[in-house]
N, C-alpha and C positions, 0 to 999 in steps of 0.2 A: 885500635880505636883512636879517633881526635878527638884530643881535646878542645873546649867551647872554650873560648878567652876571656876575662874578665878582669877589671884594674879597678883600683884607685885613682882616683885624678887630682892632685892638688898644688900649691906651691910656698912653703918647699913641703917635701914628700918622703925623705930619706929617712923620718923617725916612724911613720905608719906602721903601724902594726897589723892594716887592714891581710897583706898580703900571709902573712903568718898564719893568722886566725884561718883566711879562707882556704888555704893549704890542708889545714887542721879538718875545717869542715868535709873539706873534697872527699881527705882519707877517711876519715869516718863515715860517709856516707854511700863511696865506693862511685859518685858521680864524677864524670870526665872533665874536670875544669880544670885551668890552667888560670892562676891568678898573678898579677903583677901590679907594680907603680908606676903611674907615669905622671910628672911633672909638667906640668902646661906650664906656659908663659905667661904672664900676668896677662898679657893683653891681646892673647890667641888662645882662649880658652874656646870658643864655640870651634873651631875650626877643628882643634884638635880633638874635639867631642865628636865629630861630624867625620873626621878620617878614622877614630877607631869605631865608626860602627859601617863606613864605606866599606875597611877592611874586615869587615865579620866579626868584629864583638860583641858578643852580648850582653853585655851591663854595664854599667861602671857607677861604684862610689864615690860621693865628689863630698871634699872635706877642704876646710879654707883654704882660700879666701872665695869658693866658687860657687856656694850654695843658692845663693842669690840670682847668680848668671844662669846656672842650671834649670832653675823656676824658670827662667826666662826665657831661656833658650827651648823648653818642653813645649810640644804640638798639644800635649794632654796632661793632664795631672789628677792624682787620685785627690779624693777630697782633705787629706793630711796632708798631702801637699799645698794645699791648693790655701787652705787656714793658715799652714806653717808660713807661708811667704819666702819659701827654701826648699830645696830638694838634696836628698844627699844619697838617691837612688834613681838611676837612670835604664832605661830597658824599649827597644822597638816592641809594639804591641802585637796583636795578629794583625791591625790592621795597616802597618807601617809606619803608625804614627811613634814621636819620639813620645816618651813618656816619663811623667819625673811622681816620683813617688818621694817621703817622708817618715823613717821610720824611728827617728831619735827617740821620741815621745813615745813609741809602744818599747823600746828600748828601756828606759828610766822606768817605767813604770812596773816591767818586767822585774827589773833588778830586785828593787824595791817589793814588789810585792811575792813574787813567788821564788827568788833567791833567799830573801834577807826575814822573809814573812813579814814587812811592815805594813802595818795596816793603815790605807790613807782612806778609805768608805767613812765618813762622818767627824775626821780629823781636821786639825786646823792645820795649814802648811805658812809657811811662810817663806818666798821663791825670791831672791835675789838674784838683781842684773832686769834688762829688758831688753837687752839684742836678741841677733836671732837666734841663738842657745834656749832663751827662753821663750820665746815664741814657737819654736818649734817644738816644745816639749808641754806646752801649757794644754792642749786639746786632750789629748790623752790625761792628761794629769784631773781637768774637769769631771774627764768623763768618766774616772774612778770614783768619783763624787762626794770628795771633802766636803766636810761642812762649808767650810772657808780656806779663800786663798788672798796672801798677802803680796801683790806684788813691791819690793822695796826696791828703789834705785837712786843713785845720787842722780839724777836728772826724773824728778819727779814727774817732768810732764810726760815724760818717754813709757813711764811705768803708768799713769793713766790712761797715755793711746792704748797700750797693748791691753789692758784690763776695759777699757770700752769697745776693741777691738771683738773680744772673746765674750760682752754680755749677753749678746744677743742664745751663745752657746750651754751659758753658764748654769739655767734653770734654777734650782735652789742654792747652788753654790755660791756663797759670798764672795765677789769678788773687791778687792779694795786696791788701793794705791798711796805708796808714802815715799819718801826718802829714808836713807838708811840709820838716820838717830831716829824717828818716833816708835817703831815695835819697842816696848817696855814692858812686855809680859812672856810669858814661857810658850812656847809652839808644839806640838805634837811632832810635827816634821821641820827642818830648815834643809833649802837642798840651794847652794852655790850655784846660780847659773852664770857666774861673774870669770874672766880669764884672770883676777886679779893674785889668784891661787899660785897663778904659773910665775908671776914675776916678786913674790912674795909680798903682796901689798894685802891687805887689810879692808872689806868696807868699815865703816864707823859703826858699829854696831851698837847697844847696849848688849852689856854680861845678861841682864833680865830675860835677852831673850830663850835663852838655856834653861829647862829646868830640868829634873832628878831623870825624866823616863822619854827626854826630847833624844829621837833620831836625826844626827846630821851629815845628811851628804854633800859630797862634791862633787859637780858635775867632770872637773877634770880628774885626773889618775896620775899617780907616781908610785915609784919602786919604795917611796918611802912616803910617813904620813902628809898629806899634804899641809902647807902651810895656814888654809880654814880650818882646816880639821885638827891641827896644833890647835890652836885658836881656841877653837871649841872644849877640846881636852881641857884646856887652862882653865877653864869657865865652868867646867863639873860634869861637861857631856862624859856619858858612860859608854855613846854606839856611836860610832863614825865610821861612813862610810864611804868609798871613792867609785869614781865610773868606769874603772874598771867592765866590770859586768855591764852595764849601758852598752862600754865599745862594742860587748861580743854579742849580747844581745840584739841592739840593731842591727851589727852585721848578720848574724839569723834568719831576723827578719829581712834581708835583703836578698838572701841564699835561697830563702821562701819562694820569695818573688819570682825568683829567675827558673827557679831547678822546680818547685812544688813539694820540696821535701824542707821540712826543718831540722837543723840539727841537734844533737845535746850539745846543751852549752857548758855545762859545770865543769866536765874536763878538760874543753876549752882555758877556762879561767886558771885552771889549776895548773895547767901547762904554764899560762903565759905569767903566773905570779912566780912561778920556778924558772924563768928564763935567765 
C-alpha cells in the first residue's frame, strides 16, 4: 500500500513535534500516511506550497511565521479560517481548489473543556496578547459562550480592533478591551496568547487577577512549567495549565480533515509528555 504524504511547513521547523504526533495518529488509526517537515524559505513559502501539492501531497500544517501567507495563498477557506485571518490547515478540495482551513481554536477549546473539564459556558476569561494566536483561537472560544471576554494587551488599540473585529460574532458574550495593568479582579479562566512565555518575559499583570478557583493556561508548552504559569503559581493559582494538548488536539482536527477519522488524543499527550 502507498502511503498519502503529509508535512509541516514552517521556518525553522527542526523542534515540531507536528511530525511525531501524526506518526502517532497514523498507527493508531491504521491509515496510510506518511508525515514529515519541511522548512520553507522565508520568502518562497507559496511556491514551496504549490510543488508539494504538484507532487501529490495531501495536506500540510503550516506553523510560523506562515500562517498569514497560507490565508492568502488559499482559493477557499472554511469559515474559521476565514474569521481567524490565518490558516494552519491546508488540503486540495474535490473541487481542486487550494483550501486553508483553521483549527487552533477548536483545538484550545478541546483541551480545555473535554481534557481538563474546565468549564467556560457563562465564565469570565480574560485572553492576553492580540496577534494572530489570538485571533485565531477567539471564535471558537465565543462560541463556547462565556459570559465575558477580556481582551488585554500592551497595545490597546490592537486588542480593541480584534474585539470590534469579533462583535458582530459575539451575541451576548461581553466582549471588552484594555492594556495589561487595568484587569484588578479574579477571572474564572486567564489563557496566554502572548509568546512572551517563550523568552521569559512577563505582561504587567496585577496579582488581583488570580483568585482561589482561577484556571490558567498557556497557550505555549514546555517540558517544564512555563514561565506564565510560574507566575501564576506565585500568585496562589492552584490549576495551570500548558498547550500541550492544544498541539495534539488541533493536529486531530487536521487528521479529521484530511483522513475523515479522528483520533484519541490522550495517548497521544501521554506519549509526548514521556518523551
Amino acid at each position: 500500500m502507498n502511503n498519502d504524504f503529509y508535512a509541516v511547513i514552517g521556518n525553522p521547523i527542526s523542534h515540531s513535534k507536528s511530525p511525531r504526533i501524526h506518526s502517532l495518529f497514523a498507527r493508531q488509526t491504521g491509515e496510510a500516511v506518511e508525515y514529515t517537515a519541511i522548512q520553507a524559505p522565508l520568502d518562497d513559502f507559496a511556491a514551496t506550497v504549490r510543488d508539494f501539492f504538484r507532487q501529490g501531497g495531501q495536506g500540510l500544517n503550516v506553523t510560523v511565521p506562515f500562517k498569514e501567507q497560507a490565508w492568502s495563498l488559499a482559493e477557499r477557506r472554511t469559515p474559521e479560517a476565514e474569521k481567524a485571518g490565518a490558516a494552519n490547515t491546508l488540503f486540495v478540495d474535490a473541487n481542486g481548489l487550494l483550501t486553508a482551513d483553521n483549527t487552533d481554536g477548536k483545538g484550545l477549546v478541546t483541551d480545555l473543556t473535554r481534557n481538563h473539564q474546565v468549564a467556560l459556558h457563562g465564565r469570565r476569561i480574560l485572553v492576553l496578547g492580540a496577534g494572530g494566536a489570538v485571533r485565531g483561537v477567539l471564535g471558537p472560544l465565543i462560541a463556547a459562550q462565556p459570559a465575558a471576554i477580556t481582551l488585554a494587551n500592551r497595545t490597546v488599540s490592537k486588542a480593541q480592533a480584534l474585539a470590534d473585529l469579533f462583535r458582530a460574532d459575539a451575541g451576548e458574550v461581553e466582549l471588552s478591551a484594555c492594556g495589561f495593568e487595568a484587569p484588578n479582579e479574579a477571572f474564572d479562566v486567564i489563557i496566554n496568547g502572548t509568546s512572551a512565555s517563550l523568552q521569559g518575559d512577563l505582561p504587567p499583570l496585577s496579582p488581583n487577577v488570580i483568585g482561589a478557583d482561577t484556571v490558567v493556561y498557556d497557550m505555549m508548552y514546555s517540558l517544564t512549567t512555563t514561565t506564565f504559569n510560574q507566575w501564576a503559581l506565585d500568585q496562589g493559582a492552584t490549576r495551570v495549565l500548558d498547550g500541550l494538548g492544544m498541539l495534539v488536539e488541533q493536529a486531530a482536527e487536521s487528521f479529521r480533515i484530511w483522513r475523515g477519522i479522528r483520533p484519541e488524543t490522550a495517548a497521544v499527550m501521554d506519549e509526548l509528555r514521556n518523551d
